[in-house]
TIMAR-612203 format. One line per 2 residues: number of its first residue (from 1); for each residue x, y, z of N, C-alpha, C. Coordinates in steps of 0.2 Angstrom, whole numbers, always signed. Atoms other than C-alpha are relative to their C-alpha. Layout:
# residues N
NUM) X:Y:Z:X:Y:Z:X:Y:Z; ...
***
This chain:
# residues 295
1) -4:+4:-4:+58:+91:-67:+6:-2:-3; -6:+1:+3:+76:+89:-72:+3:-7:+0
3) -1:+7:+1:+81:+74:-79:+4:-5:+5; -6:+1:-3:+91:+62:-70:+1:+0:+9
5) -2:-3:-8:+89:+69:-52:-3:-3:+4; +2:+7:-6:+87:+56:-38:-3:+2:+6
7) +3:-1:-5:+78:+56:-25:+1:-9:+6; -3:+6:-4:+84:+44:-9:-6:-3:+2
9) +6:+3:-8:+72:+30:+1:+4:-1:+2; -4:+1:-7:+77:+30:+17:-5:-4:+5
11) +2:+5:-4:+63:+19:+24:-4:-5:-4; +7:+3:+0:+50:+4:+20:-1:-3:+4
13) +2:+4:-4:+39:-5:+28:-5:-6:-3; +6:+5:+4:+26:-20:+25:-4:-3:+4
15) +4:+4:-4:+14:-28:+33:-5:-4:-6; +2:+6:+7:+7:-44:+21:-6:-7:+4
17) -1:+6:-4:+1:-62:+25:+5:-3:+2; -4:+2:-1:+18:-66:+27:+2:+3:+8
19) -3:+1:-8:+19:-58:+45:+0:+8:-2; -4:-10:-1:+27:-41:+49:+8:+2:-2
21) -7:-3:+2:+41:-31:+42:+4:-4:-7; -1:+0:+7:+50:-28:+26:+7:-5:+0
23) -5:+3:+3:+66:-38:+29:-4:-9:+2; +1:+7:+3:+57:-55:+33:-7:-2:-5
25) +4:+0:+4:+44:-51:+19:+5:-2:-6; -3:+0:+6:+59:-51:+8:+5:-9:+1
27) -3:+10:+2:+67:-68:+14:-5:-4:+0; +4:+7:+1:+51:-78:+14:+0:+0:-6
29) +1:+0:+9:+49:-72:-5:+7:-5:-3; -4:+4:+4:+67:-79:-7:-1:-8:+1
31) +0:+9:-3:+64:-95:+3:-6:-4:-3; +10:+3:+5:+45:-97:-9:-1:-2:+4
33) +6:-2:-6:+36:-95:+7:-4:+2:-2; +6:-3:-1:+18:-91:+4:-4:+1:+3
35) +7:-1:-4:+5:-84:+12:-8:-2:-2; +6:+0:+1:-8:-90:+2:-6:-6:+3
37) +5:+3:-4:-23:-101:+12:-5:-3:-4; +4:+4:+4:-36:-111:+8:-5:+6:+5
39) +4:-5:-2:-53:-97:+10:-5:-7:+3; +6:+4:+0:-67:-107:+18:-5:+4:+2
41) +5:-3:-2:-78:-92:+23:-2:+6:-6; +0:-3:+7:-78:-84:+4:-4:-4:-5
43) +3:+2:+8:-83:-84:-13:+5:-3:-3; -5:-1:+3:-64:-87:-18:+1:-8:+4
45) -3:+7:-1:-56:-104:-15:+5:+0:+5; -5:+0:-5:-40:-98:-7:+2:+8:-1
47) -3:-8:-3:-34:-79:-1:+7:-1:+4; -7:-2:-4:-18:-72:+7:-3:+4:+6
49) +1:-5:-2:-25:-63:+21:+5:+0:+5; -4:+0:-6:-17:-54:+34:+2:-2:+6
51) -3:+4:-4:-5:-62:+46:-4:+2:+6; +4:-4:-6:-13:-59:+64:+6:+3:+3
53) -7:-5:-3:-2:-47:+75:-2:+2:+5; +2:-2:-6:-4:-38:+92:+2:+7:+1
55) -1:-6:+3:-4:-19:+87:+6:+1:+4; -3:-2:-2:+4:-12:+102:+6:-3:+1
57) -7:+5:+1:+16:-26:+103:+6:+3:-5; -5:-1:+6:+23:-24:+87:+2:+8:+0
59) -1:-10:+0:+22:-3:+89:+9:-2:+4; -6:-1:-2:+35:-6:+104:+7:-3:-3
61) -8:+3:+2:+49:-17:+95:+4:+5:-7; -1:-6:+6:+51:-3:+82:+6:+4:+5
63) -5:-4:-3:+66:+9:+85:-3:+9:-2; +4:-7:+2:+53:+26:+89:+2:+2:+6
65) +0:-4:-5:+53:+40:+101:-4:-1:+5; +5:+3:-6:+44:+37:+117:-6:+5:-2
67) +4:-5:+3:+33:+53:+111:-5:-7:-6; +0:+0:+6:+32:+46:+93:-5:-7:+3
69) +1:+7:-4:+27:+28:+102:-6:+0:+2; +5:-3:-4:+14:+34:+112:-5:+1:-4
71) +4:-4:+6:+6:+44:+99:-4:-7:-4; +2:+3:+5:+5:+32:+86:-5:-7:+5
73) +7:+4:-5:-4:+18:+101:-6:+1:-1; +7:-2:-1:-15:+28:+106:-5:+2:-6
75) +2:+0:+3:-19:+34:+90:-5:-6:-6; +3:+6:+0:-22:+15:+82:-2:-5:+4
77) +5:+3:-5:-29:+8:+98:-7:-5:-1; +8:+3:+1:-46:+5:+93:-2:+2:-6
79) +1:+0:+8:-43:+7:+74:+1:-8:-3; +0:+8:+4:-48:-7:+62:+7:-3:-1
81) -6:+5:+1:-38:-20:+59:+5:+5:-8; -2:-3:+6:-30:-13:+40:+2:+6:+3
83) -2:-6:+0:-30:+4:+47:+7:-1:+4; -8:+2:-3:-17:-3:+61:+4:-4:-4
85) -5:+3:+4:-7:-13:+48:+3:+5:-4; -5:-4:+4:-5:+2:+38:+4:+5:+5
87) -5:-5:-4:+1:+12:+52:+4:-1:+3; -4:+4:-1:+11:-2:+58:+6:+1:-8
89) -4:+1:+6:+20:-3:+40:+2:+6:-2; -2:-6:+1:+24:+17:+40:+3:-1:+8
91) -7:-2:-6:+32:+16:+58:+5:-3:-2; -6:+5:+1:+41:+1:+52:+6:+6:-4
93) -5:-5:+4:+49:+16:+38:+2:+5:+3; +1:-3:-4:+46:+26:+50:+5:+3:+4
95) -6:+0:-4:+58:+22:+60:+9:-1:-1; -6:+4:+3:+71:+17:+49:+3:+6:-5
97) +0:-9:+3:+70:+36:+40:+2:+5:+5; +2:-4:-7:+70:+43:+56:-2:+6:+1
99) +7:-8:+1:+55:+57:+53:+3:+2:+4; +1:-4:-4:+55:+60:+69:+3:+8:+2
101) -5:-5:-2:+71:+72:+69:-2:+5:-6; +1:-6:+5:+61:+82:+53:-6:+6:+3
103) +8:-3:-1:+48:+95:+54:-4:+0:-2; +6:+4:+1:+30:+89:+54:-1:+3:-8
105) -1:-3:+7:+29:+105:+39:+3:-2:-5; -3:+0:+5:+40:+99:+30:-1:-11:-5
107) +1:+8:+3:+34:+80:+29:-6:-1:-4; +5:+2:+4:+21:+75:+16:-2:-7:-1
109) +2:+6:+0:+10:+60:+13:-6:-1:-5; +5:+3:+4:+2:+49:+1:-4:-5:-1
111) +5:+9:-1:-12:+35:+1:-2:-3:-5; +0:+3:+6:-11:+25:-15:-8:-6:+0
113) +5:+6:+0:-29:+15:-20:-6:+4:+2; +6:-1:+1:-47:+20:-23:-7:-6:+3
115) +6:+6:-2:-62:+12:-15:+3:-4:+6; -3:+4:-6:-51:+5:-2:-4:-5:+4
117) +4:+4:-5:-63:-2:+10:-6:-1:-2; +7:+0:+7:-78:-10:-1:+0:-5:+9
119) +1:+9:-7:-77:-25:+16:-4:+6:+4; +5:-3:-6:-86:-9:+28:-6:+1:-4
121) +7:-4:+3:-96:+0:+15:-5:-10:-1; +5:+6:-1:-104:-21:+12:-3:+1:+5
123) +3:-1:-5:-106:-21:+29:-4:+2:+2; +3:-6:-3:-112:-5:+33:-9:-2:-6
125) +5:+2:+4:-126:-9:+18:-5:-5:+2; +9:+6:-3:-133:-25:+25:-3:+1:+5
127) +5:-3:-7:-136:-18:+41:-4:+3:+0; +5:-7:+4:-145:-4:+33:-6:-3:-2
129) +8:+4:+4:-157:-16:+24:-3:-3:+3; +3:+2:-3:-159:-25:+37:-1:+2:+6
131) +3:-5:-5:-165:-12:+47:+6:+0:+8; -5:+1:-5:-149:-12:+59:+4:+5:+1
133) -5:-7:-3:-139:+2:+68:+7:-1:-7; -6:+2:+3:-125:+5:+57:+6:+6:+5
135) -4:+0:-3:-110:+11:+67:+1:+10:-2; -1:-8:-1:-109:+32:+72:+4:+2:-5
137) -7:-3:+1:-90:+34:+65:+0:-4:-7; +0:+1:+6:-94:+26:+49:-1:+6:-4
139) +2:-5:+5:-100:+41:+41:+6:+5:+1; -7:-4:+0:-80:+48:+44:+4:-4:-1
141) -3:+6:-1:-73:+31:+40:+2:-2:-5; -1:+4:+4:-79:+25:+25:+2:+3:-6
143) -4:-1:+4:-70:+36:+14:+8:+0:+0; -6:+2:-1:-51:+33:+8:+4:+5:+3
145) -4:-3:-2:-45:+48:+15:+0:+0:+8; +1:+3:-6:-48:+40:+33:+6:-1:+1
147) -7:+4:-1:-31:+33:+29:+6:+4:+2; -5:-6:-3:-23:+50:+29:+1:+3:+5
149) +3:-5:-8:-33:+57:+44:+4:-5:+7; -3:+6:-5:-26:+40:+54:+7:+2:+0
151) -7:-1:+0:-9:+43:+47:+3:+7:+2; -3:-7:-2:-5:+61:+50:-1:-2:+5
153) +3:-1:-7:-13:+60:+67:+8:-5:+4; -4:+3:-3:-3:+46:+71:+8:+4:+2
155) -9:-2:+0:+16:+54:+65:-1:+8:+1; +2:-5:-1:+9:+70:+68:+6:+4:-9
157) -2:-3:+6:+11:+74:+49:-2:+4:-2; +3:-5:+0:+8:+92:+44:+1:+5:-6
159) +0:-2:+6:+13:+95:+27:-7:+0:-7; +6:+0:+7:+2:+91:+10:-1:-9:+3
161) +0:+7:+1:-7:+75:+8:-8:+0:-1; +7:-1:+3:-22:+68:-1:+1:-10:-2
163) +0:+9:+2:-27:+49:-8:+1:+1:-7; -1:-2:+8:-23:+46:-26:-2:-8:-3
165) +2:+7:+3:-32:+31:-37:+4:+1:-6; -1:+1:+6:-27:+23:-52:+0:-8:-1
167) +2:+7:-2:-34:+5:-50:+7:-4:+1; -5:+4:-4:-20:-9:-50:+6:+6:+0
169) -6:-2:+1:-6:+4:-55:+0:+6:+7; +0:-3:-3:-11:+15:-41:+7:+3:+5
171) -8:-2:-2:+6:+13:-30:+5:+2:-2; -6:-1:+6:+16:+14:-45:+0:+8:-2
173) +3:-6:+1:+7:+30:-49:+1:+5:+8; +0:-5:-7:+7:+36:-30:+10:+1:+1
175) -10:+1:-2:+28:+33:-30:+1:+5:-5; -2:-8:+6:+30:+45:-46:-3:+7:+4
177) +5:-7:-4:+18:+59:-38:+5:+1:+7; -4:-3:-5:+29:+57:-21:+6:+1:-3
179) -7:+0:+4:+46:+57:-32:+1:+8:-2; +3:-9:+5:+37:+74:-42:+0:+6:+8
181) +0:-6:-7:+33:+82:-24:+8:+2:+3; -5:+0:-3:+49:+82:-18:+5:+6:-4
183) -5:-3:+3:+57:+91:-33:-6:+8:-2; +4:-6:+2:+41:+103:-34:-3:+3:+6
185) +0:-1:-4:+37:+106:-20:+4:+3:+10; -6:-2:-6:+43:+114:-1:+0:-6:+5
187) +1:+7:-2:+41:+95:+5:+8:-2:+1; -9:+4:+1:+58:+87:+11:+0:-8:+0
189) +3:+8:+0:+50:+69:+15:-6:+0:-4; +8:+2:+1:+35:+61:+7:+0:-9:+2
191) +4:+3:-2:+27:+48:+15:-4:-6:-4; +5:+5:+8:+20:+34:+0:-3:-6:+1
193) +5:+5:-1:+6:+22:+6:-4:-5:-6; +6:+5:+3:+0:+7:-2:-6:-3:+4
195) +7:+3:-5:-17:+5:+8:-2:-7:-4; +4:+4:+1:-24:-12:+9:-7:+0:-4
197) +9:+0:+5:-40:-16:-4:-3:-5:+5; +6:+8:-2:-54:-26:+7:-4:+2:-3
199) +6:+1:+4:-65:-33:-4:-3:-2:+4; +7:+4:-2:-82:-39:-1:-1:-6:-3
201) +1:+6:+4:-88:-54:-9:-5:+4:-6; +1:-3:+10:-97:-42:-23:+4:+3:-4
203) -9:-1:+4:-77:-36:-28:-1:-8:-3; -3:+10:+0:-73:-55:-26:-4:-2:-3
205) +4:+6:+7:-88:-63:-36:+0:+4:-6; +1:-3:+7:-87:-49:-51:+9:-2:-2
207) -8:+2:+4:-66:-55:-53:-2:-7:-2; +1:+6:+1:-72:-72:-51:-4:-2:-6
209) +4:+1:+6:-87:-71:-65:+6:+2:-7; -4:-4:+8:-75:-60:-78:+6:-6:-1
211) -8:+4:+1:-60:-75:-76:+5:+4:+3; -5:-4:-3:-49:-64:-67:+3:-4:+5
213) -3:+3:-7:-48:-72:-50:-1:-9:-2; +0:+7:-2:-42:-90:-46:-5:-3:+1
215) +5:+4:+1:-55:-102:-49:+0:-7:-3; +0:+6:+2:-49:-117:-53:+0:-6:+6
217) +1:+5:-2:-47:-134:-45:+5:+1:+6; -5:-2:-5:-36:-131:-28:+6:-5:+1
219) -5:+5:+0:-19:-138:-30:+3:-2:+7; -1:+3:-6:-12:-148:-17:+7:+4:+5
221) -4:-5:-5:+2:-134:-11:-5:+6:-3; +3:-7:+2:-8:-118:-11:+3:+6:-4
223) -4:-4:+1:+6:-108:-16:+2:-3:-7; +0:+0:+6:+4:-114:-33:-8:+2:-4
225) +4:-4:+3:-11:-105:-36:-2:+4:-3; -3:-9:+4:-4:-88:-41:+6:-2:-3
227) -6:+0:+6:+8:-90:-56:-3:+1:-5; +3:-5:+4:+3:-77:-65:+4:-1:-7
229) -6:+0:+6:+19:-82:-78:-1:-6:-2; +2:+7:-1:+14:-98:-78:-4:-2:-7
231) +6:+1:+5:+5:-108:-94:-6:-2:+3; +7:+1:-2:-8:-115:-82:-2:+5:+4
233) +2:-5:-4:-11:-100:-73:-6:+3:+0; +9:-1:+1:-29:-96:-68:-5:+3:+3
235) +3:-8:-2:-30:-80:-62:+3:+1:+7; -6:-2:-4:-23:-70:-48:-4:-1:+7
237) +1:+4:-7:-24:-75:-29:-2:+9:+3; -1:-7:-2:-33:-59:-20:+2:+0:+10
239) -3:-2:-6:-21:-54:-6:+0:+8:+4; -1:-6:-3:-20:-42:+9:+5:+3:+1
241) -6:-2:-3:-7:-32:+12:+1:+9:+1; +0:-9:+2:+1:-12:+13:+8:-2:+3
243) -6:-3:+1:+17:-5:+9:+1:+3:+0; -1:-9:-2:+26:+11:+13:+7:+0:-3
245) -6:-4:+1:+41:+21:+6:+0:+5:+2; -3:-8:-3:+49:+36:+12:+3:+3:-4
247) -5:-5:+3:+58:+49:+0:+2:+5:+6; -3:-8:-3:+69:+62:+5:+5:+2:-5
249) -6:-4:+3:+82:+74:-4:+5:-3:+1; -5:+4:-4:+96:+64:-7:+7:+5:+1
251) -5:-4:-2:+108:+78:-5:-1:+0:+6; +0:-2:-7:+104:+77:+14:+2:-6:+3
253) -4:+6:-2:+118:+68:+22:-2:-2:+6; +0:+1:-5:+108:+67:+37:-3:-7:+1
255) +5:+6:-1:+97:+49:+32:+6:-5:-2; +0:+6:+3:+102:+34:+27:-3:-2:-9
257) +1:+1:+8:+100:+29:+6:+0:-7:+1; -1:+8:+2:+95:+11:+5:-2:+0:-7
259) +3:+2:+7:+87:+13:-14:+2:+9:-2; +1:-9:+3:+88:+29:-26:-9:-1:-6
261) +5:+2:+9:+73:+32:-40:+5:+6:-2; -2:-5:+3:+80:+43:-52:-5:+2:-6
263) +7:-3:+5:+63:+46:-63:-5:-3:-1; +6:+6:+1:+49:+38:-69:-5:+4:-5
265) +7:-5:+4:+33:+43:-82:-5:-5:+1; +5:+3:-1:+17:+36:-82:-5:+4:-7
267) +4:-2:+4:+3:+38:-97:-5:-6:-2; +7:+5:-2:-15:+30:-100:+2:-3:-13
269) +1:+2:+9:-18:+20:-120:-7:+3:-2; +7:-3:+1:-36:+29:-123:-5:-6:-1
271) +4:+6:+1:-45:+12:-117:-2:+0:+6; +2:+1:-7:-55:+9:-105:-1:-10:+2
273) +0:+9:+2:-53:-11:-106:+5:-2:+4; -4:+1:-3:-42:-20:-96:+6:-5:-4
275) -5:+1:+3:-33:-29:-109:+7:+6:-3; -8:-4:-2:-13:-22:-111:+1:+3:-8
277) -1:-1:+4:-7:-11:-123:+7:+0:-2; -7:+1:-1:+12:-15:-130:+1:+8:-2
279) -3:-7:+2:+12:+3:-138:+2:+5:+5; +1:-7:-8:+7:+13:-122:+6:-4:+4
281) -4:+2:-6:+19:+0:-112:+7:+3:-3; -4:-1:+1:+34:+3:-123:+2:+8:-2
283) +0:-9:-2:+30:+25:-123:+2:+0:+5; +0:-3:-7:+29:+25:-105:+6:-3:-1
285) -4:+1:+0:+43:+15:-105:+6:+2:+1; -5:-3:+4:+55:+24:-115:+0:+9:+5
287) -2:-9:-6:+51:+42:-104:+3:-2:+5; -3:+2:-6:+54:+33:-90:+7:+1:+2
289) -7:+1:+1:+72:+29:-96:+1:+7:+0; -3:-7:+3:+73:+47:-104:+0:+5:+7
291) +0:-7:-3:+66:+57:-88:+8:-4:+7; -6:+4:-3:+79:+44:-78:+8:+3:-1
293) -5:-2:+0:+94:+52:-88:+3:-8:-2; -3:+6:+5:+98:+34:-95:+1:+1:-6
295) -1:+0:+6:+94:+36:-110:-1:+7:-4
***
């Protein structure tokens, strides 16, 4: 991959606790508007979960194809909650990239996040044990490539695509990987999904035992719970959300450029430990810059 060479977003999207859509995802952050709650159906003290919405609602106020409109309903009609948030948070880029005028061949997609949906496989497990039908279409559901099968169908996507883990760095990791397709591949768009994590309460009580997740005494704004930068800070708030980019070729004057990436690297410190390593931060760092053409 040649140093230096950019590749355009020309869409995002979000769906968060903060509500719908990426431009007021971005002024509640400036206005320190939280989504964070007080949980009282948890193991956890307080969660950010997802805003409530009304799929089809939100589908129509998007600027999509009546085709493309259609499709994507009917296709998340009667999909789980997460599943229509991610597929709401890809029309939103969706629409703003404007796939629709690309060839489905030429579009690619990526599903960022391992284990995705541990909140069904729970489910699906207690009902099991306690001797309970567990649901026909589970056994084509509970894996995370469900999210690709959802999304292609929806935008009728027909180029490459697959899921890619890499625990928290996963998105970070799935945005170089669409960056790298572009420049390696017969792909003109990629597609770059951060799928929502629904944990169960055995994710949520093993952060909680390790000191990881929020566990302290619940302050009297909730939104001071998560200040990860913080000297009292007492572990991180777990939120639901999903994010989408769009790449495409920035020499195609036919999109829109709201952002550039111009490179990126990524490499592991030979630990399996979740403590940080400054060496491995300031190597990756430095490709980063070097594969960028900065430095």
């Amino acid at each position: 991959m040649t140093a230096g060479s950019a590749v355009a977003i020309t869409g995002v999207g979000i769906v968060s606790s903060l509500g719908i859509g990426a431009k007021s995802f971005c002024n509640d952050l400036m206005n320190g508007i939280s989504g964070i709650c007080p949980n009282a159906h948890g193991v956890t003290q307080v969660w950010a979960p997802f805003a409530e919405f009304d799929f089809s609602t939100e589908i129509k106020r998007l600027n999509l194809s009546e085709d493309c409109q259609n499709k994507v309903i009917r296709t998340g009609f009667r999909a789980s909650p997460p599943i229509q948030a991610t597929i709401l948070a890809v029309a939103e880029a969706w629409s703003q990239a404007e796939l629709s005028r690309a060839s489905p061949e030429k579009i690619g997609l990526i599903v960022a996040g391992s284990n995705v949906n541990q909140l069904d496989v729970f489910d699906a497990y207690q009902r099991s044990f306690q001797q309970r039908q567990v649901r026909p279409s589970y056994g084509a559901q509970f894996m995370d490539s469900h999210y690709v099968g959802s999304i292609s169908e929806a935008f009728s996507i027909n180029g490459e695509g697959y899921t890619l883990g890499g625990a928290s760095a996963s998105s970070g990791v799935a945005l170089l990987h669409g960056y790298r397709a572009l420049h390696c591949s017969e792909m003109e768009a990629m597609v770059v999904v951060g799928a929502p994590m629904m944990l169960s309460q055995v994710e949520l009580n093993g952060f909680v035992n390790i000191g990881a997740h929020f566990n302290a005494k619940v302050p009297e704004v909730h939104a001071f719970a998560c200040r990860p930068f913080d000297v009292e800070a007492a572990g991180f708030v777990y939120g639901q959300g999903t994010g989408v980019i769009i790449f495409q070729r920035e020499q195609d004057p036919a999109h829109r450029t709201m952002a550039r990436m111009l490179g990126g690297s990524m490499c592991l410190d030979g630990n399996q430990s979740t403590n940080p390593s400054v060496d491995g931060e300031v190597r990756v760092m430095s490709a980063a810059l070097e594969n960028a053409g900065i430095i």
